[in-house]
C-alpha positions in Angstrom: 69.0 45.1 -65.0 71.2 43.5 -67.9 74.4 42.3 -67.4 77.5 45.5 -67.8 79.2 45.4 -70.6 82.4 45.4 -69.9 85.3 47.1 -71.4 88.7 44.3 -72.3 91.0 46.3 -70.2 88.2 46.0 -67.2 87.9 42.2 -68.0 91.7 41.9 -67.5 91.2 44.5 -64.3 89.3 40.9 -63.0 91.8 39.0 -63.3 94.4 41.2 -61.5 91.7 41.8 -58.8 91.8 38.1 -58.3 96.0 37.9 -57.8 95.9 41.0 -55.8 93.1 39.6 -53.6 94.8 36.4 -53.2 98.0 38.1 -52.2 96.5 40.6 -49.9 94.5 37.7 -48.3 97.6 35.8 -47.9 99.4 38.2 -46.1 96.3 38.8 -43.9 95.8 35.2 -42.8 99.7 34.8 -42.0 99.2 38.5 -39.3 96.4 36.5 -37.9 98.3 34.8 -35.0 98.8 38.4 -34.2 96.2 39.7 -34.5 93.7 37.1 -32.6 93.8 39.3 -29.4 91.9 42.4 -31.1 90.0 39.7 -33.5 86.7 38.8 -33.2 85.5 36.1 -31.2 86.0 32.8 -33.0 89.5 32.1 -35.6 86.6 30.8 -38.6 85.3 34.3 -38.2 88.3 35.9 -38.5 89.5 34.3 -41.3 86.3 34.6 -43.2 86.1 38.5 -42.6 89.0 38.4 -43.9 88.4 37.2 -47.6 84.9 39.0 -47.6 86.8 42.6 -46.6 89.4 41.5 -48.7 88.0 40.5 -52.3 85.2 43.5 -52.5 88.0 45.9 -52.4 90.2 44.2 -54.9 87.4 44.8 -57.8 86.2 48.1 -59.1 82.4 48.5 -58.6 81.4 47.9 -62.6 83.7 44.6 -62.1 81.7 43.5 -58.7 78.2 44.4 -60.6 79.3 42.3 -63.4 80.1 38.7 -61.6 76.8 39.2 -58.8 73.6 37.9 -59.4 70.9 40.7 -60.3 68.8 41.2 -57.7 65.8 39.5 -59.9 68.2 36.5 -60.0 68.5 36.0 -56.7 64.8 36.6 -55.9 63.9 34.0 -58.3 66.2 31.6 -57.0 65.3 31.7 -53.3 61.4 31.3 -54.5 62.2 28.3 -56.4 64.2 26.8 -53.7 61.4 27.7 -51.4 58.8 26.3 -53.6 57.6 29.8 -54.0 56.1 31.3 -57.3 57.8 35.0 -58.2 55.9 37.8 -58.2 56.7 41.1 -59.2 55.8 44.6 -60.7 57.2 48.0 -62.2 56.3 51.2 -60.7 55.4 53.9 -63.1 59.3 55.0 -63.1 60.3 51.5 -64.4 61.6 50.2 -61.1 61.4 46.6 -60.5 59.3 45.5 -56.9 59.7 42.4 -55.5 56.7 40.4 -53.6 56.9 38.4 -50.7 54.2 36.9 -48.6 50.2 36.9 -48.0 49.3 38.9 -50.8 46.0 39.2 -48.4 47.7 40.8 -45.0 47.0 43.9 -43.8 50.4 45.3 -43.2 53.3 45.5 -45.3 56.9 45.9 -45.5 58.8 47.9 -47.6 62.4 46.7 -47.4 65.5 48.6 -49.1 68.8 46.5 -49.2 71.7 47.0 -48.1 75.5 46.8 -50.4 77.0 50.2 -50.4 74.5 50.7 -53.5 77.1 48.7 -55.1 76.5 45.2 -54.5 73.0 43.4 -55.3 71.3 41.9 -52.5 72.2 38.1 -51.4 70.4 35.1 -51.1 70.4 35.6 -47.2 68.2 39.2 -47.9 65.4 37.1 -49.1 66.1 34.1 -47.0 66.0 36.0 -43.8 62.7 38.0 -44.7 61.0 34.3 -46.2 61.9 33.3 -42.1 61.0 36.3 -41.2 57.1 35.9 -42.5 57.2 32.3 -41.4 57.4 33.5 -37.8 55.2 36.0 -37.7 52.4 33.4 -39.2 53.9 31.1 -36.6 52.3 33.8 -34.1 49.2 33.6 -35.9 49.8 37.0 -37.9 50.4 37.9 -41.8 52.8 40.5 -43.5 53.1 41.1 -47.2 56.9 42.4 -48.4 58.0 45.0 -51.1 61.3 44.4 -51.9 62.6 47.4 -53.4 65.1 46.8 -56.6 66.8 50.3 -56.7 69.3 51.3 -59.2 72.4 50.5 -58.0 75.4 53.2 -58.3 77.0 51.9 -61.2 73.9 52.4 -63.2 72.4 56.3 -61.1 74.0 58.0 -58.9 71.9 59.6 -56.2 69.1 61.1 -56.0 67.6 58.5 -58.1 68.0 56.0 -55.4 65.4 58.0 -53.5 63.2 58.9 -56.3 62.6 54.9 -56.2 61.8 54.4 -52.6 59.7 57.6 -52.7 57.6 56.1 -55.9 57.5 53.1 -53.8 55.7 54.6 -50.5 53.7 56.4 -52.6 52.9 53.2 -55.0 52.0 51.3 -51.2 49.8 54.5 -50.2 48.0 55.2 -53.2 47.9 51.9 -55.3 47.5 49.3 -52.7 45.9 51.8 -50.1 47.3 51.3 -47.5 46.9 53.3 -44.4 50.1 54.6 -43.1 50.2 52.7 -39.5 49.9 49.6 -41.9 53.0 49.9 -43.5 56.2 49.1 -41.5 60.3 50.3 -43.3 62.9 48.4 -42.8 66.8 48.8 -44.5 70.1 47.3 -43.9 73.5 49.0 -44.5 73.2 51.2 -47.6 69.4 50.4 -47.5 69.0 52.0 -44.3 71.5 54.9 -45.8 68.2 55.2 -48.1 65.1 54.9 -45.5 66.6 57.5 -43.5 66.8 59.5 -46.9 63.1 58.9 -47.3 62.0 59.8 -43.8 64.1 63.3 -44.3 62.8 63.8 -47.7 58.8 63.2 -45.5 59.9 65.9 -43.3 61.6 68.3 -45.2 60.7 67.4 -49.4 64.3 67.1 -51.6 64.0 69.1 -54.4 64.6 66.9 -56.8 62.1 64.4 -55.3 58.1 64.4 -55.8 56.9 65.3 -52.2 55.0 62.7 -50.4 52.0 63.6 -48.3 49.6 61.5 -45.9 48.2 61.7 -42.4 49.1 59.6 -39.9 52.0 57.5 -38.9 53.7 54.5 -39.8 53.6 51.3 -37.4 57.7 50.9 -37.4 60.9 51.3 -38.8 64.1 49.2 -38.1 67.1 51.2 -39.3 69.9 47.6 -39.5 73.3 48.8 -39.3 72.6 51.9 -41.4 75.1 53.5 -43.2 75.1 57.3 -41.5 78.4 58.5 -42.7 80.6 58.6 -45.3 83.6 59.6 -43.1 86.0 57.7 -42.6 88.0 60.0 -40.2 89.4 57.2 -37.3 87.1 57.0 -34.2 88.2 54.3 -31.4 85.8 52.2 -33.2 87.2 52.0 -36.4 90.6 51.6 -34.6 89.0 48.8 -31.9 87.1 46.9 -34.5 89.1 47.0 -37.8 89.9 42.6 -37.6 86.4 42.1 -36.1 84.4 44.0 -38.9 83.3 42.9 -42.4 83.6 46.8 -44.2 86.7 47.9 -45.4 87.3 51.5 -44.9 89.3 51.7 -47.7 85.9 51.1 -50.2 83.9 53.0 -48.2 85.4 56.2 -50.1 85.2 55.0 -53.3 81.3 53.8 -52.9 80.5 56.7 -50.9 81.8 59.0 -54.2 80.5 57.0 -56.8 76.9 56.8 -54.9 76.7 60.5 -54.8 77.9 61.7 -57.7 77.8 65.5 -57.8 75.8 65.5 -55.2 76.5 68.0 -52.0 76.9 65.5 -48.7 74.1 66.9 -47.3 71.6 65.4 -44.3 70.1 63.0 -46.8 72.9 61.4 -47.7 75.1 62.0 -44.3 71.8 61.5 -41.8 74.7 61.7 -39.2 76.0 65.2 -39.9 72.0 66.5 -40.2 71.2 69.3 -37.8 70.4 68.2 -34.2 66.7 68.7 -34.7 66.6 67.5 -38.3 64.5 64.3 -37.6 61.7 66.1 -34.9 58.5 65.2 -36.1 59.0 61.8 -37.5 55.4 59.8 -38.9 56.5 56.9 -37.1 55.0 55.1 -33.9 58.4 53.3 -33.0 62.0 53.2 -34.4 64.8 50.3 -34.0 68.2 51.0 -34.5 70.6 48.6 -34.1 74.1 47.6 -34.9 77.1 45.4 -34.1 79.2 45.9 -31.1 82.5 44.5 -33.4 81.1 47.4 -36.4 83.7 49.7 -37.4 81.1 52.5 -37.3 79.2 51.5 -34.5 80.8 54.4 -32.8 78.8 56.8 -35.1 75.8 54.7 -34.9 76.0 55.3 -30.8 76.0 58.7 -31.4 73.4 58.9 -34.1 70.8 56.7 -31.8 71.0 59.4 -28.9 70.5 62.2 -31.0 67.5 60.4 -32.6 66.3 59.3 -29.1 66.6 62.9 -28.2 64.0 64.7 -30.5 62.0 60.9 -30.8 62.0 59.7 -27.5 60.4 56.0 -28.8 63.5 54.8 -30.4 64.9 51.8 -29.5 68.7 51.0 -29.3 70.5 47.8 -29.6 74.4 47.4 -30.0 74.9 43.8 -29.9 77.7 42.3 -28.4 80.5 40.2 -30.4 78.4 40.9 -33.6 79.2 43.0 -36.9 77.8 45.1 -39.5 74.8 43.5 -40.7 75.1 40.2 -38.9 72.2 39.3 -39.2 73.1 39.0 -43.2 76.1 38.2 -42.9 76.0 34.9 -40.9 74.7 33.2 -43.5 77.8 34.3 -45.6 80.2 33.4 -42.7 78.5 29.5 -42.2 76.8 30.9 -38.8 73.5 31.3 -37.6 70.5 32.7 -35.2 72.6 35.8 -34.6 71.2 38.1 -32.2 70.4 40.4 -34.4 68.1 38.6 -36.5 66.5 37.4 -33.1 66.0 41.0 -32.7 64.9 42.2 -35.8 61.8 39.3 -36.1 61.1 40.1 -32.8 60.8 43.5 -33.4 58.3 42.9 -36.9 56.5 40.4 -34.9 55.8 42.8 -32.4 54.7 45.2 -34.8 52.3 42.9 -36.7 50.7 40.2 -34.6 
């Protein structure tokens, strides 16, 4: 994707996001000595939640596009770091695929990242699926990845998101011939907002959508602290965990309305207001949900894993304690690592691979 051109008066909306960032950050680290008792569990995590809720909010969506890497970027990056060469294809549609790993193994991994489908993915994305494969081959085993580079919001507005990661199973199944219990799905955040689209769009085809068909089922899915909802209606949750979380309600709106477009909320892009019996029949041999016990949502994500557990009995459910939305990403941002949740999440591929 090319660089947004931006407009002068959005150029000066920068520098105004910067000031009122500044200022709004300001005040927040001053209300922290009253607010450690309902913060999370260290003060250098509170403070840096602080300035990554803070600074995303300050910026309109075009303005956030326009200073973040492209996703092609960052890939390119990482691999050089690593010592790794690029490689990477278009699906008939145009949209850019990412490879990681064996180009040899068996199974593979089609990955959809997270952002609010405004923000590209981060170094850690890469850096925790480069890991990721290192393990597994650690444990004698190989994995290839396809790392989906969707349109992000600013650019389509749903259901083109979906049209992507449907061309991509179908570019997995057909191209590269893979079997369905070879291929394992895995999103984070807005990613998993998007493989929970694709698995409704398997069982009940959007209209708008090419319908996908195949026979059998797919080794895994790990749904990462996926976006379910759009509302932002206070549970205790969002009450509880408002200082110990990195989303900002206040964006979530805003995202959530530029994501859709004209677009009804329905089940594919609220999975958490589908009918009780909308995810029965799922191609999938086991699911992994999981989520941080310090998300602001994790309330919703409680109640989405029973109902899920209830019509697919082999889905697992992990709320980890003292961790956030997308921890296992957002460590790396914060100066942490070997959360539990990336623990979990390698554990879980490794388990499905080797």
């Amino acid at each position: 994707m090319s660089r947004l051109n931006l407009s002068f008066s959005e150029r000066i909306g920068i520098g105004f996001g910067f000031i009122l960032g500044l200022i709004r950050a300001t005040f927040d680290v001053l209300a922290v000595p009253f607010q450690r008792s309902n913060g999370p569990i260290s003060l250098k995590r509170h403070l840096m939640l602080i300035f990554l809720r803070v600074f995303p909010s300050s910026f309109s969506p075009r303005a956030m596009v326009s200073f973040s890497p492209s996703t092609d970027e960052t890939y390119r990056k990482v691999l050089k770091q690593e010592c790794l060469e690029p490689e990477s294809i278009y699906l008939d549609d145009g949209t850019p695929v990412h490879f990681l790993g064996d180009p040899n193994a068996e199974n593979t991994l089609l990955y959809f990242h997270g952002g609010g489908y405004v923000v590209p993915p981060t170094d850690a994305h890469f850096q925790l699926l480069l890991e990721t494969l290192q393990r597994i081959e650690e444990h004698g085993g190989k994995l290839r990845v396809l790392f989906l580079q969707y349109d992000l919001a600013v650019i389509s507005t749903y259901p083109r998101q979906l049209q992507q990661a449907s061309a991509l199973l179908k570019y997995a199944l057909n191209t590269l011939g893979k079997k369905p219990e070879q291929i394992l799905l895995a999103g984070d955040s807005a990613g998993g907002n998007l493989l929970l689209a694709l698995l409704s769009h398997i069982l009940h085809p959007h209209p708008q959508v090419d319908s996908i068909k195949f026979d059998g089922r797919f080794s895994s899915v790990a749904l990462l602290s996926p976006w379910i909802t759009f509302n932002t209606v206070k549970t205790p949750s969002m009450r509880l965990n408002r200082y110990k979380d990195v989303l900002a309600l206040s964006i979530i709106t805003e995202w959530a309305s530029l994501f859709a477009g004209n677009a009804p909320l329905d089940a594919y892009l609220q999975p958490h207001e589908a009918p009780g019996d909308w995810f029965r029949g799922l191609p999938v041999k086991n699911l992994l949900l999981m989520a941080g016990a310090d998300e602001v949502f994790v309330d919703h994500l409680r109640e989405f894993g029973g109902i899920l557990r209830d019509v697919f009995p082999p889905t697992t459910i992990e709320i980890v304690k003292d961790e956030a939305h997308c921890h296992l990403i957002l460590e790396s941002l914060m100066g942490e690592s070997n959360s539990k949740q990336r623990a979990i999440f390698q554990d879980w591929i490794i388990k499905s691979v080797v």
